[in-house]
C-alpha positions in Angstrom: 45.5 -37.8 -3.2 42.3 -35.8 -3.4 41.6 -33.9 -6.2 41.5 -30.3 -5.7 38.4 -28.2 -6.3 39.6 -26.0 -10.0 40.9 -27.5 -13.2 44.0 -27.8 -12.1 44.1 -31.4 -11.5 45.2 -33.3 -8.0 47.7 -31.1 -5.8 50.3 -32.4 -3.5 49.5 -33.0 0.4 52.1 -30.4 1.0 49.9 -27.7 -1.1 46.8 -28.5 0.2 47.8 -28.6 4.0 49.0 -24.4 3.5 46.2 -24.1 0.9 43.6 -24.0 3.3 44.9 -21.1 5.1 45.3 -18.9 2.5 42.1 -19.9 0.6 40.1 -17.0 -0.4 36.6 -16.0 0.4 36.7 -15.7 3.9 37.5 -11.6 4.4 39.9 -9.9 5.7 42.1 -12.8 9.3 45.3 -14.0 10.3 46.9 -16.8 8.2 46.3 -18.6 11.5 43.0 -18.9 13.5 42.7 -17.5 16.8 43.2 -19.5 20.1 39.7 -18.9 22.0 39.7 -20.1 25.5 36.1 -20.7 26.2 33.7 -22.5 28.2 30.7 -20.8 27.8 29.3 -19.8 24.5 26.4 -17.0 24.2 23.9 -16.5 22.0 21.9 -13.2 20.7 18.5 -15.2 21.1 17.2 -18.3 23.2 15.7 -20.0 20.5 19.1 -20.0 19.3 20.7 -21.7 22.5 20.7 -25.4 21.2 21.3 -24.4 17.2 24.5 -26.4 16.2 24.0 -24.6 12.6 25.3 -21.4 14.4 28.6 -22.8 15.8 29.3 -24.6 19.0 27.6 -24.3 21.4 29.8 -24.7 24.5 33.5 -24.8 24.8 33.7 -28.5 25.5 32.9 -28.8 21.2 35.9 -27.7 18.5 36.6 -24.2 18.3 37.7 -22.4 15.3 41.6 -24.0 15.7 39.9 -27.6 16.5 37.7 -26.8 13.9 40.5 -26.1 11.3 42.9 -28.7 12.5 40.2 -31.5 12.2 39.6 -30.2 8.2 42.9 -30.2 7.1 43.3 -33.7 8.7 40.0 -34.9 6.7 41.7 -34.0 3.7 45.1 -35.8 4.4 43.6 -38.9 5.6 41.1 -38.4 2.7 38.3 -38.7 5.2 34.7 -37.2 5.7 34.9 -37.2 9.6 37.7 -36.3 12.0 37.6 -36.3 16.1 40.5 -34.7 18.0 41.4 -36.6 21.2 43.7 -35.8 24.3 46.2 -38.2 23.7 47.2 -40.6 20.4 46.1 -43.3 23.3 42.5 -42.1 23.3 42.7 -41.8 19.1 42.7 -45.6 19.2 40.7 -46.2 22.8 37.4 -44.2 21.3 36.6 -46.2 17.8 37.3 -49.5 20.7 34.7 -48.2 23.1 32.1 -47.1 20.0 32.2 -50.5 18.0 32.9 -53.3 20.3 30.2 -54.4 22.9 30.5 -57.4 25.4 30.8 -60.7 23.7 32.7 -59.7 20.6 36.5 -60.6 19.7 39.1 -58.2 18.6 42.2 -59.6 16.7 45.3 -57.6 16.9 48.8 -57.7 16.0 51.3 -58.7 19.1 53.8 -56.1 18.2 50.9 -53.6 19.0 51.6 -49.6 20.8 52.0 -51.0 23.9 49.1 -48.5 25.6 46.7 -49.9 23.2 47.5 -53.5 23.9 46.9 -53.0 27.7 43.6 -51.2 27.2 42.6 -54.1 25.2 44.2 -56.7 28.0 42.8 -54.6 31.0 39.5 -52.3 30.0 38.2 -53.8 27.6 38.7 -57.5 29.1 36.6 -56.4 31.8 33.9 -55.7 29.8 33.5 -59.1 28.5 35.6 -58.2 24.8 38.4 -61.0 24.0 41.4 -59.9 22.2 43.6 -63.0 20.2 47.1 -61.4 19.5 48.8 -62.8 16.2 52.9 -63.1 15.2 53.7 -60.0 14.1 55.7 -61.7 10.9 51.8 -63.4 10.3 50.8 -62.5 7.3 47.3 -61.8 5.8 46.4 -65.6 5.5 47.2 -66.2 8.8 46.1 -63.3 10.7 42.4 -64.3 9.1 42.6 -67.6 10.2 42.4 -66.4 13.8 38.7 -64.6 13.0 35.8 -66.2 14.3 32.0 -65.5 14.0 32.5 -63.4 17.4 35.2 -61.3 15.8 34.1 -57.3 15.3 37.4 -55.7 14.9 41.1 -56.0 13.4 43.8 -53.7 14.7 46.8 -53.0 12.2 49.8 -51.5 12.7 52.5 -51.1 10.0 54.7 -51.0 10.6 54.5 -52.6 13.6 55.9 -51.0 16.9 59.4 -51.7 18.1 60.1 -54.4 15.5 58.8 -52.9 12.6 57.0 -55.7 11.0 54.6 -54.8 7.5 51.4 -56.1 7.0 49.3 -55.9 3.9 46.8 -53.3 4.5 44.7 -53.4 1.3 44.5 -57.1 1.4 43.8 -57.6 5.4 40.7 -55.0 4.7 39.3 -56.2 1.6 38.9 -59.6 3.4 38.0 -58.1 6.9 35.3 -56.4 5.1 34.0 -59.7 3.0 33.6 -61.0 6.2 31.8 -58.1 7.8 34.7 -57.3 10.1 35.6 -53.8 10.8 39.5 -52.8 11.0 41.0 -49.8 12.9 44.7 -48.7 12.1 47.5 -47.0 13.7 48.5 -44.8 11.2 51.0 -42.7 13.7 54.6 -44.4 11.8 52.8 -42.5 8.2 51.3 -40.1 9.8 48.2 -39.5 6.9 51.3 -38.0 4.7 53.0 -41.5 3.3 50.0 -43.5 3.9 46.4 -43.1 4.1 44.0 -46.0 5.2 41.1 -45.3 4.1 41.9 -45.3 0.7 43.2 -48.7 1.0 39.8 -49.7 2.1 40.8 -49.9 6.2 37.4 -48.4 7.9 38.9 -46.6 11.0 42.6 -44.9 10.8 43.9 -43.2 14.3 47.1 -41.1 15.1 49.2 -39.8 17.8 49.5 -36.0 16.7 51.4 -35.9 19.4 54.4 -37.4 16.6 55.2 -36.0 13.8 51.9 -33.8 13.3 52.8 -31.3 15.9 56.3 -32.0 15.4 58.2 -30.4 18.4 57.5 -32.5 21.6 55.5 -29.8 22.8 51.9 -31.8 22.5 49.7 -34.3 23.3 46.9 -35.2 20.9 45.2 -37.8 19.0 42.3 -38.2 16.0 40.4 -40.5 14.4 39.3 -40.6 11.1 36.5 -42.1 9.2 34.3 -41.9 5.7 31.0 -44.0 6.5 28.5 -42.3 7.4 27.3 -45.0 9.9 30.6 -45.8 11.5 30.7 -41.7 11.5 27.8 -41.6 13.6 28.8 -44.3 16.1 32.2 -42.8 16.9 30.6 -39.0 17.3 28.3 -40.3 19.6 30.7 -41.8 21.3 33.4 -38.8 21.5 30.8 -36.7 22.8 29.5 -39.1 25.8 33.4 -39.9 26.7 34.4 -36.2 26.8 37.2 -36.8 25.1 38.1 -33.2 23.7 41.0 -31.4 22.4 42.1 -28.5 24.1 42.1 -25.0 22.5 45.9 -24.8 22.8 46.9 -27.9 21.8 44.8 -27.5 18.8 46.2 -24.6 17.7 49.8 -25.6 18.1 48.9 -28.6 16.2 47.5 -27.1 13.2 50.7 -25.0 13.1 52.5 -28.3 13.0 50.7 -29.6 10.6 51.8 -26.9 8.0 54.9 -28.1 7.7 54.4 -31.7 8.3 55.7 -32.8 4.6 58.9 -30.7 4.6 60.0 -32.4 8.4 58.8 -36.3 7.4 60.8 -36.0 3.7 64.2 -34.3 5.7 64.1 -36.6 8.9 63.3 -39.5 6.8 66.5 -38.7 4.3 68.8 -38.7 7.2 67.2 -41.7 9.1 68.1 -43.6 5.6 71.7 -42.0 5.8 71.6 -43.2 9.5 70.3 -46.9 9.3 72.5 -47.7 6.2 75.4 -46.7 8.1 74.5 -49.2 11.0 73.7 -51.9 8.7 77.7 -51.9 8.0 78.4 -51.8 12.0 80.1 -55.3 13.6 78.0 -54.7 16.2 74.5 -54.5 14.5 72.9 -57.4 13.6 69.7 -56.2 11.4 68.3 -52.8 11.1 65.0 -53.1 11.0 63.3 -50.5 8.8 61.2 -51.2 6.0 62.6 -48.7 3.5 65.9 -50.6 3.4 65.9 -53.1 0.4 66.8 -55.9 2.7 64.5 -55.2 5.7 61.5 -57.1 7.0 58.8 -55.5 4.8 60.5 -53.8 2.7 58.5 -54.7 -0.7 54.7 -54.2 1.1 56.5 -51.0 2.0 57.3 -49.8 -1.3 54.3 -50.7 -3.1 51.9 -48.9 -0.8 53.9 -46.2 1.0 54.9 -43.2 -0.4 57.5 -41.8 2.5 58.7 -43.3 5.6 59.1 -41.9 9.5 62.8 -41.6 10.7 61.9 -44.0 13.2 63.2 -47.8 13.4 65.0 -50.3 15.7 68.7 -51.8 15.4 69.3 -55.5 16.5 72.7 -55.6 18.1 75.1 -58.6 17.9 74.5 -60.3 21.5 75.3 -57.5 24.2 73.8 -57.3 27.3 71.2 -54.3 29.3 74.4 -53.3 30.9 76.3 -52.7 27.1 72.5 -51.0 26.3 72.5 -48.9 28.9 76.2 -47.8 28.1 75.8 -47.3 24.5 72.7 -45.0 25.2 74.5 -43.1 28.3 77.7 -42.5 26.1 75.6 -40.3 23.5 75.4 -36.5 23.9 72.9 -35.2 20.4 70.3 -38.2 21.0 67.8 -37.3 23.8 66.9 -40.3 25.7 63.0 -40.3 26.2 60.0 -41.9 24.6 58.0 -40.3 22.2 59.4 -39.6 18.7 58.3 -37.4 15.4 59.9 -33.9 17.3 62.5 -32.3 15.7 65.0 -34.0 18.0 66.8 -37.4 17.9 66.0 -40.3 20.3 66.9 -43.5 21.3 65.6 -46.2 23.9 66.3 -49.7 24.8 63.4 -51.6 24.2 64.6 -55.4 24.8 62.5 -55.4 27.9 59.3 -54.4 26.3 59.4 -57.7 24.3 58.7 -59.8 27.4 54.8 -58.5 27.6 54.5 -60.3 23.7 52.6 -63.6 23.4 54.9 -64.5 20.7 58.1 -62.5 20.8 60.4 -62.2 18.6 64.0 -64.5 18.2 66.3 -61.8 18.1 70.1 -62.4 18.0 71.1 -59.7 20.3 69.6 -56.5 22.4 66.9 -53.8 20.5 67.2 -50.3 20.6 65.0 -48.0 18.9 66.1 -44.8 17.5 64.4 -41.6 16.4 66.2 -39.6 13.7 65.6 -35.8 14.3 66.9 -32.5 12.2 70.5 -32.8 13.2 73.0 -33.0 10.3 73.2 -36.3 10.1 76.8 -36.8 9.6 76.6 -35.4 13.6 74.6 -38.4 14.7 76.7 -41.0 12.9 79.6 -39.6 14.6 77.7 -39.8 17.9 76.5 -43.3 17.3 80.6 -44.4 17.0 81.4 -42.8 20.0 78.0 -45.0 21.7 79.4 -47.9 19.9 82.7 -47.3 21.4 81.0 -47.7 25.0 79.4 -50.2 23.9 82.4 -52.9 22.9 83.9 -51.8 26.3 81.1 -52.8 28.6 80.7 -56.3 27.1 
């Protein structure tokens, strides 16, 4: 938490994030900034064409929204540099491109955001950058072991995608860093609300904003997020030869996401809880896997250095099939069926396939699905999930 700037002592992410629109000093505005739709930006003098101090100077740089969204992200993430991207993708894709070259080794976890692990597997293979995927269960020991002198970059993820696996953060960058190794996380599942990177010691943290920052499937948007100065100037560099902007728009609707991000993350995550304990009692469920249940993979890593959870996770089933999948998901009317997760809505996917792109997949006892828990009333979605669970037993 970073302390605030009167003698009041630390305030809550929740004040700070409405805080810094209603901060005084700055005249007579809108609680909101403006959208400005520009490419060109003009200037009163020539001398003044190229003077950064006086604002940006073309349209292709943060406007006031940008501008505002990437502050109040600094502050979350407890960072002293932010870049918006296009996409959560290009969040992770820029710090790649700024700190690897050809030669090096990346070491990454094999339950990885699948977009990331095929930019490492495609791209950056072509450019001459090995990546070494560990077990996702591997822990800190282990994972280290795989480092070599060649190896620039760690990628975390916890937890992990689709199977939900923890890692521990502060330990995995205390040791990167004795070793001169740089680590880059995906903080998207924590969203710089229930967990903040770079305070554990990680030197790179990246999000999807496109999750729960914007919060209503209406975006897609990335950042990265830094506090060295050097690392700082490798990644701006690097943002501003790639071209890799945030639009005006999106910016804006972000920031106006933002606002409210701890109220949505604390609900959704309540009734995920309510959710996943309920399907932890199902015959049909093997395991729920979701780190804030006591008996879940991760679960004390989790509590130690997490202060919230997302309202996402995945649910083993009891043998089944990709027919039974498929009829469990079709049989359910309040969970949208799409990819993408942190709206307001509920989701669910079958993800069984996606484990066959893995170097070391999992042993699971029966078919994955992963569900996003959304602002329904919860007691709505349990009752939905019988009713899938009903089509379920009848196609096996």
């Amino acid at each position: 938490m970073t302390a605030s700037d009167d003698t009041t002592g630390p305030r809550a992410p929740s004040t700070r994030l409405i805080a810094s629109a209603t901060r005084k000093g700055q005249g007579r505005r809108p609680v909101n900034p403006p959208v400005e739709r520009a490419s060109t930006m003009l200037s009163d003098r020539a001398r003044d064409l190229r003077d950064a101090t006086l604002g940006p100077t073309y349209g292709i740089e943060d406007l006031t929204a940008g501008r505002a969204l990437a502050a109040a992200l600094a502050d979350l993430e407890g960072a002293t540099d932010v870049w918006l991207t296009p996409s959560g993708l290009a969040g992770m894709t820029l710090p790649i491109m700024a700190v690897l070259k050809p030669g090096d080794q990346v070491v990454c976890s094999d339950a990885a955001y699948g977009p990331t692990r095929r930019f490492l597997t495609g791209h950056m293979a072509r450019w001459g950058v090995q990546t070494v995927f560990h077990p996702a269960e591997a822990d800190a020991e282990a994972i280290l072991a795989l480092t070599t002198p060649t190896t620039r970059l760690v990628i975390l993820e916890a937890p992990a995608s689709l199977t939900f696996e923890m890692v521990d953060i502060p330990a995995m960058a205390a040791a990167c860093r004795a070793r001169g190794v740089m680590t880059l996380m995906d903080n998207t599942w924590a969203s710089g609300l229930a967990f903040q990177p770079l305070t554990h010691g990680v030197d790179i943290s990246a999000q999807a904003l496109t999750k729960y920052v914007s919060g209503h499937s209406d975006v897609v948007a990335g950042s990265t997020a830094v506090r060295d100065p050097a690392l700082a100037k490798q990644i701006g560099d690097c943002h501003e030869l790639y071209g890799w902007r945030l639009a005006p728009d999106e910016a804006w609707l972000a920031l106006r996401g933002l606002r409210t991000l701890p109220l949505r993350y604390e609900a959704q995550a309540r009734a995920a809880l309510q959710v996943a304990k309920w399907l932890q009692d199902r015959p049909e469920v093997s395991d729920v896997l979701f780190p804030p249940l006591p008996d879940s993979v991760g679960h004390d890593l989790w509590k130690r250095d997490f202060t919230g959870a997302a309202a996402l996770f995945g649910v083993v089933m009891k043998g089944g099939s990709t027919t039974a999948a498929h009829a469990f998901l079709d049989a359910l009317e309040l969970f949208g069926l799409g990819y993408s997760w942190g709206g307001f809505e509920s989701l669910a996917t079958h993800e069984t396939p996606q484990l066959a792109y893995r170097r070391h997949p999992p042993k699971l006892s029966g078919e994955l699905l992963r569900f996003h828990i959304g602002l329904e009333a919860p007691e709505d979605l349990i009752a939905d999930l019988a009713q899938g669970l009903g089509a379920w037993r009848a196609a096996l």
